[in-house]
PABA-842924 format. One line per field, with one value per residue (C-alpha): y, x, z. Coordinates in nm, 4 decimals. Layout:
REM residues N
yy: (Y_...) $
xx: (X_...) $
zz: (Z_...) $
REM end
This chain:
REM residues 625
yy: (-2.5176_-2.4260_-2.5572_-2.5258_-2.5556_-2.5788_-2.6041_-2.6604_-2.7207_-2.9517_-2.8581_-2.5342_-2.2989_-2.0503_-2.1511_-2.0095_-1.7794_-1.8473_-2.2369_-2.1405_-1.8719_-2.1491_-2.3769_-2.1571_-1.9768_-2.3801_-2.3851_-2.0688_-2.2664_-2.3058_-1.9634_-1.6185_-1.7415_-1.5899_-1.6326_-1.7263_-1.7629_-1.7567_-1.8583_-2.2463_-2.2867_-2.0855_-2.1989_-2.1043_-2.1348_-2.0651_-1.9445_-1.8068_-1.7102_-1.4619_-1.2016_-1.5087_-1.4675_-1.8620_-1.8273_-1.5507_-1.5467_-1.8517_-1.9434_-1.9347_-1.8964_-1.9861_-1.8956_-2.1311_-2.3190_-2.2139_-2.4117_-2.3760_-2.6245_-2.6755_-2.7791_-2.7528_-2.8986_-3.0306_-3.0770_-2.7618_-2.7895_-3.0782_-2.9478_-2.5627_-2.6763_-2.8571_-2.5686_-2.2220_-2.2139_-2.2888_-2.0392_-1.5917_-1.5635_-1.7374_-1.8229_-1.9481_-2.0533_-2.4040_-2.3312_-2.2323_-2.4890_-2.7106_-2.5377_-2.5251_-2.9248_-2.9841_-2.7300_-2.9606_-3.3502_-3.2920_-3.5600_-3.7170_-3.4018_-3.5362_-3.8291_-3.5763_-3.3636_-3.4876_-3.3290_-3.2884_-3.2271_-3.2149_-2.9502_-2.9044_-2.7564_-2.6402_-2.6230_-2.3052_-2.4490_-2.8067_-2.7730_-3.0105_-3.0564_-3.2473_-3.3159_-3.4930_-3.5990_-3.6771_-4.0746_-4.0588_-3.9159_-3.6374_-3.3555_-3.4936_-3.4293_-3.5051_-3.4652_-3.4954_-3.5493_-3.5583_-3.5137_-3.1654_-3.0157_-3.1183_-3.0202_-3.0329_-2.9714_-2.9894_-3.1385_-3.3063_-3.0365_-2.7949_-3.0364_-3.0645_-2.7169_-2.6235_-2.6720_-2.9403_-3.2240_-3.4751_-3.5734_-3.9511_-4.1842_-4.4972_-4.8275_-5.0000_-4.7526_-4.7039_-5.1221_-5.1213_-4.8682_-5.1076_-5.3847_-5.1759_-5.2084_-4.9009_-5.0446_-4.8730_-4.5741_-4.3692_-4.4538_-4.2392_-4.2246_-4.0375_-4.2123_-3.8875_-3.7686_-3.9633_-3.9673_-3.9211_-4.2038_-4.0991_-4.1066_-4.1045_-3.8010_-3.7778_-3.6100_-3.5236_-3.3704_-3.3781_-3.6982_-3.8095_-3.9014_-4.0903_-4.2008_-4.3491_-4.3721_-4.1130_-4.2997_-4.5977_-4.7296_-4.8194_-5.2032_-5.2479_-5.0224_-5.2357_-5.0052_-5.1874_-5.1302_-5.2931_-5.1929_-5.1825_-4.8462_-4.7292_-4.8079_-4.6551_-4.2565_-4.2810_-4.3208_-4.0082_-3.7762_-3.8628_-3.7760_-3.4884_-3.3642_-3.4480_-3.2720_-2.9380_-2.9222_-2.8804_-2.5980_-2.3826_-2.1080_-2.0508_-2.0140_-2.1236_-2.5027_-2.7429_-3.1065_-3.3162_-3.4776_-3.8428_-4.0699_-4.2923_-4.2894_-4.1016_-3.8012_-3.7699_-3.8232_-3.5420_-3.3246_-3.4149_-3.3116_-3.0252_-2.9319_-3.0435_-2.8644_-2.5460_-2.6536_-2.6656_-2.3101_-2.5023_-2.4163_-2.1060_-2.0792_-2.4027_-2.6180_-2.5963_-2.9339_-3.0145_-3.3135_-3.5168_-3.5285_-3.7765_-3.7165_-4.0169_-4.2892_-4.2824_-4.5796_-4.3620_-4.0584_-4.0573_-3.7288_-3.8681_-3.9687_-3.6502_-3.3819_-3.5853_-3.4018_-3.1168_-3.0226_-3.1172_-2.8862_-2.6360_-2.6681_-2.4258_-2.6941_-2.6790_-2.9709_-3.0611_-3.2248_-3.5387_-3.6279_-3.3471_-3.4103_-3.8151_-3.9725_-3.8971_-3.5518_-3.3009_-3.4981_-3.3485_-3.1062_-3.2941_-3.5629_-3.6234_-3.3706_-3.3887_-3.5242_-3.8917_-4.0690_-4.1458_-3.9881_-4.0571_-4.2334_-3.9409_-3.7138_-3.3956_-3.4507_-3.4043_-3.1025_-2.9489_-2.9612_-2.7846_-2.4881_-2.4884_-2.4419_-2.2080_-1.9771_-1.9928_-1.8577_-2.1945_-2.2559_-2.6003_-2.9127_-3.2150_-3.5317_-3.8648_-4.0928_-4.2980_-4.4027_-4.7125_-4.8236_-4.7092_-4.8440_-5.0660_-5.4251_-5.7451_-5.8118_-6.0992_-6.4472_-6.7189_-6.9504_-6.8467_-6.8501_-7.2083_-7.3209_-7.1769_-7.3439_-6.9614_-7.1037_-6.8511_-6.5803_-6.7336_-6.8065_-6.4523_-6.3299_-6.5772_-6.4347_-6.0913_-6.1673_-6.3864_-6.1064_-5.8447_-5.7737_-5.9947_-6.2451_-6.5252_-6.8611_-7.0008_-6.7361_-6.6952_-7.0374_-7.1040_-6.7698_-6.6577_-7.0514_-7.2815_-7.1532_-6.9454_-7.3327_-7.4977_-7.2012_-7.2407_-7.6090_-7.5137_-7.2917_-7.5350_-7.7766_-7.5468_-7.5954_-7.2458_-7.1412_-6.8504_-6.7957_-6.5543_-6.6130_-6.3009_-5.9934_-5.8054_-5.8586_-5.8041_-6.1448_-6.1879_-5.9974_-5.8276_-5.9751_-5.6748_-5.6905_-5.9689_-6.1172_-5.9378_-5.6201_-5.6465_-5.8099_-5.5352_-5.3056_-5.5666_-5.6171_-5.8973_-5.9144_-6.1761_-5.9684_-5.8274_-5.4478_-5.3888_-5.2003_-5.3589_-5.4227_-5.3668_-5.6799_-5.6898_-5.5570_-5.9035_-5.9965_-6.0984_-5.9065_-5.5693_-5.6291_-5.6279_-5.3316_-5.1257_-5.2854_-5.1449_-4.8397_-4.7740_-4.9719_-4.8072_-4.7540_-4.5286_-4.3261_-4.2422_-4.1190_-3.8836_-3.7037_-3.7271_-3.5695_-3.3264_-3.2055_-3.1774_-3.0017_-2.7426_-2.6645_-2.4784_-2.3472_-2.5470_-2.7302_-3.1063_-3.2214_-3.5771_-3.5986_-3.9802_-3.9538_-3.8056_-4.0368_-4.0450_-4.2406_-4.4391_-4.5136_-4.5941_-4.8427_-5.0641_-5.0880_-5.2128_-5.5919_-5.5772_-5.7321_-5.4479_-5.2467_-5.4669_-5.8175_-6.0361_-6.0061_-5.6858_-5.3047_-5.2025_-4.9712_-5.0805_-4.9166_-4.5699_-4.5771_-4.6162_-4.3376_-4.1028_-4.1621_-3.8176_-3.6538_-3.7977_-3.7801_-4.1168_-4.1925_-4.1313_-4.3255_-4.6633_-4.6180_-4.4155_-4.6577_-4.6638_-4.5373_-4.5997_-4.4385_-4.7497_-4.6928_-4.3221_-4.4994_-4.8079_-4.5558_-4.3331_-4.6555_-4.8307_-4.5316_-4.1532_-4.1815_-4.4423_-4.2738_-4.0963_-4.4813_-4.5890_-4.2690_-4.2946_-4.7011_-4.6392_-4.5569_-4.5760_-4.3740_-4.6651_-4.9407_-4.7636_-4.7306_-5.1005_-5.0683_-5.3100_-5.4789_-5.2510_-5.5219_-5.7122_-5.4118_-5.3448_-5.6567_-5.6423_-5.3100_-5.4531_-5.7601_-5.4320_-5.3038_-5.6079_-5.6388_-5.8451_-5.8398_-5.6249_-5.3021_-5.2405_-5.2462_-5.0917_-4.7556_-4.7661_-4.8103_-4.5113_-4.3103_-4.3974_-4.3361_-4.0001_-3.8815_-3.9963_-3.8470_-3.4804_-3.5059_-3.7176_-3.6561) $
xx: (10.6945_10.5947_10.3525_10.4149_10.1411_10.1585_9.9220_10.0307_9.8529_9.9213_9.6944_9.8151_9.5088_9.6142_9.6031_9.3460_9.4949_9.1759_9.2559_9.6204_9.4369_9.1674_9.4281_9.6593_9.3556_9.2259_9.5310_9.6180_9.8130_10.0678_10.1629_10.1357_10.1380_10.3383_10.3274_10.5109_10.2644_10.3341_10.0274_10.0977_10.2381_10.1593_10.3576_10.2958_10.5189_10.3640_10.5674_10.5334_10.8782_10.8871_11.1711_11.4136_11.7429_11.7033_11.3497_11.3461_11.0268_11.0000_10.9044_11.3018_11.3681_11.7081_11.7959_11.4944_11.3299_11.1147_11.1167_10.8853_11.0414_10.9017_11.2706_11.5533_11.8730_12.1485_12.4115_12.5162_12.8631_12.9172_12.7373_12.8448_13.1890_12.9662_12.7529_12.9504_12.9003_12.5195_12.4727_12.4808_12.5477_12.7868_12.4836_12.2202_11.8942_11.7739_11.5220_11.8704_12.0528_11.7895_11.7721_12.1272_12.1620_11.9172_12.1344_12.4287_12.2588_11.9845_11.6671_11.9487_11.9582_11.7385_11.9877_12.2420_12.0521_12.0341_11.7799_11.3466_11.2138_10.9323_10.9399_10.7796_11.0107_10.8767_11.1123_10.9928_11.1779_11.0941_10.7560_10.8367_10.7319_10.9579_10.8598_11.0185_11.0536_11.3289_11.3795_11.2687_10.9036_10.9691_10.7700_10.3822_10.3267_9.9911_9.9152_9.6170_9.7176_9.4882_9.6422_9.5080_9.6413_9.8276_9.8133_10.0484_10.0287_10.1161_9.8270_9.4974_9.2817_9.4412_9.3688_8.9945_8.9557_9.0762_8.7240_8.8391_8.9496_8.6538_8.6140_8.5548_8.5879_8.8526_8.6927_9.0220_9.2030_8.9120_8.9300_9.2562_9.3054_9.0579_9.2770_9.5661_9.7330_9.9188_10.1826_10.0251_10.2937_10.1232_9.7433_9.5800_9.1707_9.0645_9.0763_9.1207_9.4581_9.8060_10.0571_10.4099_10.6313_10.9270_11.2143_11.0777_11.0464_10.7613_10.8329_10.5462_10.4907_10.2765_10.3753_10.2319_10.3575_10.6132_10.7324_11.0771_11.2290_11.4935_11.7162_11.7710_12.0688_12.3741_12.3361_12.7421_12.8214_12.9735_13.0786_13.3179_13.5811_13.8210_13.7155_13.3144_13.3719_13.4428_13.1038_12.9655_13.1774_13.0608_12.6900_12.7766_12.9381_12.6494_12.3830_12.5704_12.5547_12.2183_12.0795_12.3504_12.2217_11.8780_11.9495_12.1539_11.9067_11.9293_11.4757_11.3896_11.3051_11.0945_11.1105_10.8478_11.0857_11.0442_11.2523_11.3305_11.6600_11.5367_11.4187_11.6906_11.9576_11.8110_11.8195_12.1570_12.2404_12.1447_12.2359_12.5811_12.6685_12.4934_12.7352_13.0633_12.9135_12.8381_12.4703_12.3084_12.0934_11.9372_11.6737_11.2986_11.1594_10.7966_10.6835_10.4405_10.2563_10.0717_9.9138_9.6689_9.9090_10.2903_10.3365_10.3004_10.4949_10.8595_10.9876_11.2061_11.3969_11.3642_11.4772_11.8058_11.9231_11.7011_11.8987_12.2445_12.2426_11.9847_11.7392_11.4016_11.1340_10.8003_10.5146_10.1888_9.8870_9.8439_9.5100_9.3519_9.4126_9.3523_9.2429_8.9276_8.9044_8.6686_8.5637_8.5268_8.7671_9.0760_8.9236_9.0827_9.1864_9.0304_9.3443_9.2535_9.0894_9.4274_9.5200_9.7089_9.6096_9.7467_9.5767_9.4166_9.7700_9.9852_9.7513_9.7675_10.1551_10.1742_9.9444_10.1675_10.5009_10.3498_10.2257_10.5410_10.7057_10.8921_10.9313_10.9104_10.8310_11.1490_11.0654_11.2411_10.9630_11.2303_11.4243_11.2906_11.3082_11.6583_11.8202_11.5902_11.4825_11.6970_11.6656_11.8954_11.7489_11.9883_11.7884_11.5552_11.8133_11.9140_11.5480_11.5079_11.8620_11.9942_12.3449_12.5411_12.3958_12.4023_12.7544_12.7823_12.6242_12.8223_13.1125_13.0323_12.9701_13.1989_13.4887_13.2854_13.5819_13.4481_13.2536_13.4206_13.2613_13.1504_12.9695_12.8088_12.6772_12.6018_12.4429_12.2591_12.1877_12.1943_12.0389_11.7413_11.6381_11.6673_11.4448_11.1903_11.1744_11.1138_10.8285_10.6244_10.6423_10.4979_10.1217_9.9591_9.7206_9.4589_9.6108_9.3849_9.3717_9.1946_9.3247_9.4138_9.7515_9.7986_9.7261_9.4046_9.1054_8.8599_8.5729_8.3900_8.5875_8.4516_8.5484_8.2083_8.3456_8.6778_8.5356_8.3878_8.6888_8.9469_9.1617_9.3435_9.3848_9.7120_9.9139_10.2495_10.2930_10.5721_10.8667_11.0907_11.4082_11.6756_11.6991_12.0602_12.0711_12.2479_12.1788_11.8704_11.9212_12.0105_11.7007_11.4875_11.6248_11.5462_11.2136_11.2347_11.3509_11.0353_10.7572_10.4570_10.2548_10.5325_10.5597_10.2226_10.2325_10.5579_10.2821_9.9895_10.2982_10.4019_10.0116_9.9484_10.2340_10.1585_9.8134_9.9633_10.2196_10.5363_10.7302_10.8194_11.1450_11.2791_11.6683_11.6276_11.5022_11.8090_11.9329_12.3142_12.1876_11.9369_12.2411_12.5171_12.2487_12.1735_12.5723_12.6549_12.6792_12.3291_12.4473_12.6144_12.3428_12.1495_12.1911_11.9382_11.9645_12.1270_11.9906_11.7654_11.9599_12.3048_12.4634_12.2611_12.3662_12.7560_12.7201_12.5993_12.8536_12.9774_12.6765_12.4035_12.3853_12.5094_12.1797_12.0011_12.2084_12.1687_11.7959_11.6518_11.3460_11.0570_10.7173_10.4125_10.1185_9.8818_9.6713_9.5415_9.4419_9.3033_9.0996_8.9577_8.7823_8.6681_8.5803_8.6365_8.4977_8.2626_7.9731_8.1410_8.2813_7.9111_7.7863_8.0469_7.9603_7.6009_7.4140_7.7636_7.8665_8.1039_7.8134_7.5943_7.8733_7.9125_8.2553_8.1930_7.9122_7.9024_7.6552_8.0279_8.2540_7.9843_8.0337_8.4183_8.3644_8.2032_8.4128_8.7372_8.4768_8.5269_8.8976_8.9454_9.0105_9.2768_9.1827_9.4627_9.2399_8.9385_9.0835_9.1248_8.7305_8.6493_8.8836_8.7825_8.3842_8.4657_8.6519_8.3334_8.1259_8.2833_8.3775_8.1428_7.7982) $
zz: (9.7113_9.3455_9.0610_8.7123_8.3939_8.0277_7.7225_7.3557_7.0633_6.8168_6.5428_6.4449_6.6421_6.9232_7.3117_7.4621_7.7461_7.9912_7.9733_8.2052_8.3980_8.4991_8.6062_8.7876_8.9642_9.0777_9.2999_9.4403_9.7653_9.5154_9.4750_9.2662_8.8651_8.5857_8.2475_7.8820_7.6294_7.2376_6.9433_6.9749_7.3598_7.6858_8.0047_8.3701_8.6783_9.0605_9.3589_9.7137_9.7079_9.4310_9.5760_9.6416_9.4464_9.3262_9.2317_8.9778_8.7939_8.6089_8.3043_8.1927_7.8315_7.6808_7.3296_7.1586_7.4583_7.7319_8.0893_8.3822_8.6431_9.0121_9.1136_9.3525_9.1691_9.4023_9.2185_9.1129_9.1673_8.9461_8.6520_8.6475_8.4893_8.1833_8.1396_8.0798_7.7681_7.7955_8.0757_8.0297_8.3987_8.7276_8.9679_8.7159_8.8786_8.9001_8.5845_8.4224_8.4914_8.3667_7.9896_7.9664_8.0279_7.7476_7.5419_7.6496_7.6387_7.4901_7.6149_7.8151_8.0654_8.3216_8.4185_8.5275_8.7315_9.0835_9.3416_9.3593_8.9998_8.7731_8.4378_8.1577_7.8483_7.5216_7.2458_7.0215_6.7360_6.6493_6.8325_7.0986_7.4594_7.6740_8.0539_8.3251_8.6431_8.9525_8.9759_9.4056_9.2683_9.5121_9.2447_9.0509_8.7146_8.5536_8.1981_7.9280_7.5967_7.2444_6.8796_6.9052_7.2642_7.5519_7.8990_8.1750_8.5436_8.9468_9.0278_8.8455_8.9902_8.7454_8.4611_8.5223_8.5636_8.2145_8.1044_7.8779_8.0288_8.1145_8.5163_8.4199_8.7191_8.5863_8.7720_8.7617_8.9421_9.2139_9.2477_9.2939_9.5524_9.7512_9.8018_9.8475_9.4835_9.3893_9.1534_8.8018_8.7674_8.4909_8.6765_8.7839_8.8962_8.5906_8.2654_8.0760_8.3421_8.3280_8.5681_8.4696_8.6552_8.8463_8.6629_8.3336_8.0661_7.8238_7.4870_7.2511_6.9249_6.6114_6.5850_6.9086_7.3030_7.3978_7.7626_7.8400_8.1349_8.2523_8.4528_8.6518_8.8917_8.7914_8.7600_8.7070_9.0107_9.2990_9.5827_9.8408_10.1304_10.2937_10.6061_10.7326_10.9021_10.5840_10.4465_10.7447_10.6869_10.2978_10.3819_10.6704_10.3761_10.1420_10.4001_10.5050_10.1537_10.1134_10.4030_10.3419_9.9942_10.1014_10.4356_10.1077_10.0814_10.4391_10.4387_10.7666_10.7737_11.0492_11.0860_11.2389_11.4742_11.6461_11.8332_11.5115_11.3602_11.0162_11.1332_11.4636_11.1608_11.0142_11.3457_11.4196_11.0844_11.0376_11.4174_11.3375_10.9986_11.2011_11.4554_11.1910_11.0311_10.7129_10.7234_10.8343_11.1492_11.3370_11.2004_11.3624_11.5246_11.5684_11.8063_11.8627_12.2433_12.3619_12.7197_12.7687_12.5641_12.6732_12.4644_12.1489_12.2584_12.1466_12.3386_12.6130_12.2473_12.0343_12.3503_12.3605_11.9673_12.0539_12.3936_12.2268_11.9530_12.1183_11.8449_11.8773_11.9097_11.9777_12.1147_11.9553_12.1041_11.9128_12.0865_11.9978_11.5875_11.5865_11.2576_11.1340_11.3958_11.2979_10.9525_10.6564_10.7782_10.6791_10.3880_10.0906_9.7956_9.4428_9.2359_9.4559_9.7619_9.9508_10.2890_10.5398_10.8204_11.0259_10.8189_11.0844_11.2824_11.0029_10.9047_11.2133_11.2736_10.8523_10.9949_11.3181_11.1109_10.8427_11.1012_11.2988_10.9176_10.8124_10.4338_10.4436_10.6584_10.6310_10.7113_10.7185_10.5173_10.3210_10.5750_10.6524_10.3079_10.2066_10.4968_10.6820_10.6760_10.6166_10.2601_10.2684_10.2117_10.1479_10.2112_9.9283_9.6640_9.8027_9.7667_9.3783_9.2841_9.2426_9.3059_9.1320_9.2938_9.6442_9.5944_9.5015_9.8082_10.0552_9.8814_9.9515_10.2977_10.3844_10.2657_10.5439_10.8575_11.1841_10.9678_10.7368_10.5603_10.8997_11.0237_10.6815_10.6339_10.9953_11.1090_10.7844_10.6351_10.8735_11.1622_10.9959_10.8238_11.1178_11.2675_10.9517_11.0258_11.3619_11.3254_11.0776_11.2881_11.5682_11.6513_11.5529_11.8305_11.7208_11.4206_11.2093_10.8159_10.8041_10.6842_10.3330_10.1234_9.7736_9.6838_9.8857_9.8647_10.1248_10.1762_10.0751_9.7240_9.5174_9.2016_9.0438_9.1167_8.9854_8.6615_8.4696_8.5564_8.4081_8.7177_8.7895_9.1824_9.1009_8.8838_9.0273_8.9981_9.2342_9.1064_8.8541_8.9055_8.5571_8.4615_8.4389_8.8648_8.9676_9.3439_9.4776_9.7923_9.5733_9.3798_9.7075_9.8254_9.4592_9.5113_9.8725_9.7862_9.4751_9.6736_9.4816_9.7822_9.8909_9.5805_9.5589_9.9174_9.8199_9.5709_9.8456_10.1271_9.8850_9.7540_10.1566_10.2164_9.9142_10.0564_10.3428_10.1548_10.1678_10.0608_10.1191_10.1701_10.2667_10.2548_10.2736_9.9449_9.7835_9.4673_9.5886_9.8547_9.6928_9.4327_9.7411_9.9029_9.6039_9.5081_9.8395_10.0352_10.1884_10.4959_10.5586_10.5882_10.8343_11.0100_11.1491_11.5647_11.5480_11.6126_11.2832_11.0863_11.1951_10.9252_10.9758_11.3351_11.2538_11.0022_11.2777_11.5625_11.6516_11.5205_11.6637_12.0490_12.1612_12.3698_12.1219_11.8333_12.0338_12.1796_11.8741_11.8016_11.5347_11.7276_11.5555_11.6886_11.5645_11.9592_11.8315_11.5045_11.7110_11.9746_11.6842_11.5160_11.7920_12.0319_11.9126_11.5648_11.5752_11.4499_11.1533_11.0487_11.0835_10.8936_10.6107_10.5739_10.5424_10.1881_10.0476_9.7310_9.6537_9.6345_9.4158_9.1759_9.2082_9.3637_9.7003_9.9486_10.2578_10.4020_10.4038_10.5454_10.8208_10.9181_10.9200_11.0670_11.3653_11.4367_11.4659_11.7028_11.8950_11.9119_11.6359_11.2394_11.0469_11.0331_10.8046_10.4518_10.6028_10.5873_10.1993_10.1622_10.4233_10.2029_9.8918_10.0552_10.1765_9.8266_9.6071_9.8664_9.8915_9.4843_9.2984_9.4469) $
REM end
């Protein structure tokens, strides 16, 4: 866990040395500051862990450029043999390693360095600032840019308090977050404050800004085996890697630990390369209890890799931290109104393991998305007239050991149409139409309010595939795999996660694997009928406890959300949708969500969308008022 800051100026006057102080001192969770400041450019790096060997005190300066990098670097292995000549010393840190890539590619360095990143690098000689960040979003960077300065930082609190940079609400973002759009990458909800996207590097001097992206997959790569098992031992040796690379520094680590198959992958893991003596010391679990709803509690699951490789574990109280306990206590930050639903649990289980002396929390948040959910649909591609590319598919699957044309075109075409057929013809009995998507609005969201901030509820903001990524099924899984909602909530985990302290680490988010996924036959990955996560669950026989590998299910704990707004929290849902903040600024009719608000109350309506405007409420309340 680490921030990093940096001011320039692009009109020839000195920094002022207060404007870094202000900003480090607005978020002291992040760490004890240090400093590189000349005339024209001061940078500042943050750490807790200021006596570690790979965290020497940052900012790093290299011959004539200056980096202050909030960054673990993974690949080190593969780039030392690049990057002697760049480097003075055999064990460079990870700010080293990123100057001396720049010394050797240039703006190109960010595409070969694999691991969690975001730096800012200021190049003393042509008077150039050059920031980037990882392609999984795992590290925020936020920046405020005018012809005359340029600011750079962790989080948007340490923007505003510069002094400087204007706190002016933008409408479009605030409408947005309402009906659950979060597909703007450089948005942010401050019309003076960009975001830098994941992936992307921005380069500015007195010629301006400029963002391009960084990297992105590669579209011609085409992994394939003869065999399936094969698949299933390279997605084992990348995970492997990805979770080994991230135990290294032998700190003391926790996972919050369920009974899915991301985070018992994880346990087994790191239990097994303890295990093989490829790791140092066991990994720390943390799990969820939940005495009054056994439907939500996943324990009987995560004791099975706890008891095999004897990890120290300990058991939280979910009850006694359910959504919306103890508000304000746990409401949202100032950088922007989203939380997690979970928010007070997830809190409470950060104090647990900082208390207890971890360094950082793991969890297994991109699992789902790397290597869940059938994106196969033939029958789509058969609809649009997409026959090369179904052919292509078919092909692909058809070649898979244990399948073969007639199981391809009468398992995954002709059966799912004759099931489609089936269902449309089906009378629908107490089918509700209510409920928000992207495409439809809540009724408290009206077309008056979404006018004068220029948003158009119809337009598509999911991630972009490269054009030239052939495959519809490999396209849905890069959409999968960047789903905006989910990369804003890697910034939310790892802002939460900083507050107390530590760092945030999801090994399902590693690019090797993000990379091996969207090369591969997707129906290898999953099948229609068959155990979620087939693929995951190969890849772990022999590590994972076999109990566990077949039973490990995905628990959500939607009847502690359900009980807080219809029993436990009533009165603060009532007190946050009254006189509402968020109406005055024109934003919604509450008259409308109190009236959603009491048909949840009842049992019925989504309550899926209402939890955007109760966030959104309590951020303008706490920040704004």
């Amino acid at each position: 866990m680490s921030g990093i800051c940096a001011a320039v100026r692009w009109d020839g006057a000195p920094v002022d040395p207060d404007t870094i102080i202000r900003m480090t001192r607005a978020a002291p969770h992040r760490g004890h500051p240090t400093h590189h400041a000349t005339d024209s450019a001061h940078l500042s790096y943050q750490t807790h862990e200021t006596h570690h060997p790979q965290r020497r005190t940052q900012p790093t300066t290299l011959h004539h450029a200056t980096v202050t990098a909030s960054a673990r670097i993974d690949n080190r292995d593969e780039l030392l043999p690049h990057l002697t000549t760049h480097l003075a010393e055999p064990n460079p840190t990870d700010a080293q390693l990123i100057l001396a890539a720049h010394h050797r590619w240039g703006d190109d360095a960010p595409r070969h360095l694999i691991g969690d990143f975001a730096y800012a690098l200021f190049d003393h000689r042509t008077h150039t600032l050059f920031a980037a960040r990882d392609p999984m979003g795992m590290r925020p960077l936020f920046y405020h840019h005018t012809p005359n300065r340029t600011l750079v930082a962790s989080e948007i609190l340490q923007l505003l308090a510069s002094g400087d940079v204007p706190a002016l609400l933008h409408d479009a973002a605030v409408v947005r977050y309402l009906y659950g759009e979060f597909g703007v990458p450089d948005e942010t909800f401050y019309r003076e404050v960009k975001a830098l996207p994941a992936g992307h590097a921005l380069r500015i001097d007195r010629d301006g800004a400029r963002v391009a992206r960084s990297w992105q997959p590669d579209v011609e790569r085409r992994e394939r085996f003869i065999r399936e098992q094969d698949y299933a031992e390279r997605l084992r040796e990348l995970f492997l890697r990805a979770v080994h690379d991230r135990l290294r520094d032998g700190d003391p680590h926790a996972l919050l630990l369920s009974g899915g198959v991301d985070s018992g992958s994880i346990a087994a893991a790191a239990g097994w390369l303890a295990e093989q003596g490829r790791v140092a010391g066991p990994m720390h679990t943390y799990s969820w209890a939940f005495p009054t709803l056994p439907q939500c509690d996943e324990r009987h699951l995560s004791r099975l890799v706890v008891e095999r490789y004897g990890l120290p574990s300990v058991e939280l109280d979910a009850e006694a931290s359910a959504p919306l306990a103890r508000y304000p206590d746990h409401g949202p930050h100032r950088d922007e109104p989203f939380i997690g639903t979970y928010q007070p649990m997830i809190e409470a289980g950060l104090a647990v393991a900082r208390a207890d002396g971890m360094r950082s929390v793991w969890s297994g948040d991109r699992g789902d998305l790397l290597a869940g959910a059938w994106t196969l649909d033939y029958l789509q591609l058969l609809r649009r007239g997409r026959w090369r590319e179904l052919a292509l598919e078919l092909r692909e699957h058809a070649a898979l050991p244990g399948e073969g044309w007639s199981r391809a075109l009468g398992a995954h075409l002709l059966k799912p149409g004759l099931l489609r057929v089936a269902r449309r013809l089906r009378p629908r009995r107490g089918a509700s139409r209510h409920g928000p998507s992207l495409n439809r609005l809540p009724p408290w969201l009206r077309a008056e309010h979404l006018e004068p901030a220029g948003v158009d509820p119809d337009a598509d903001h999911n991630a972009v595939p490269p054009e030239a990524l052939v495959g519809l099924a490999r396209r849905q899984r890069y959409r999968l795999v960047f789903v905006p909602m989910h990369m804003r909530g890697m910034v939310w985990s790892e802002r939460t996660h900083a507050a107390f302290g530590l760092g945030f680490i999801d090994p399902w988010s590693d690019r090797r694997l993000a990379e091996f996924v969207i090369s591969i036959p997707q129906v290898v990955l999953n099948r229609p009928g068959e155990l979620r996560k087939r693929l995951v669950r190969e890849a772990m026989r022999g590590v994972m406890p076999e109990e566990l590998r077949r039973g490990a299910a995905k628990i959500v704990p939607g009847p502690l959300f359900q009980r807080a707004l219809r029993e436990a929290a009533v009165a603060t849902v009532r007190m946050l949708l009254e006189d509402m903040e968020a109406e005055r600024r024109g934003f919604l009719d509450s008259v409308a969500l109190r009236c959603h608000y009491e048909q949840v109350l009842r049992g019925g309506r989504d309550h899926s969308a209402l939890w955007w405007a109760l966030t959104l409420e309590m951020w303008l309340r706490r920040h704004w008022t």
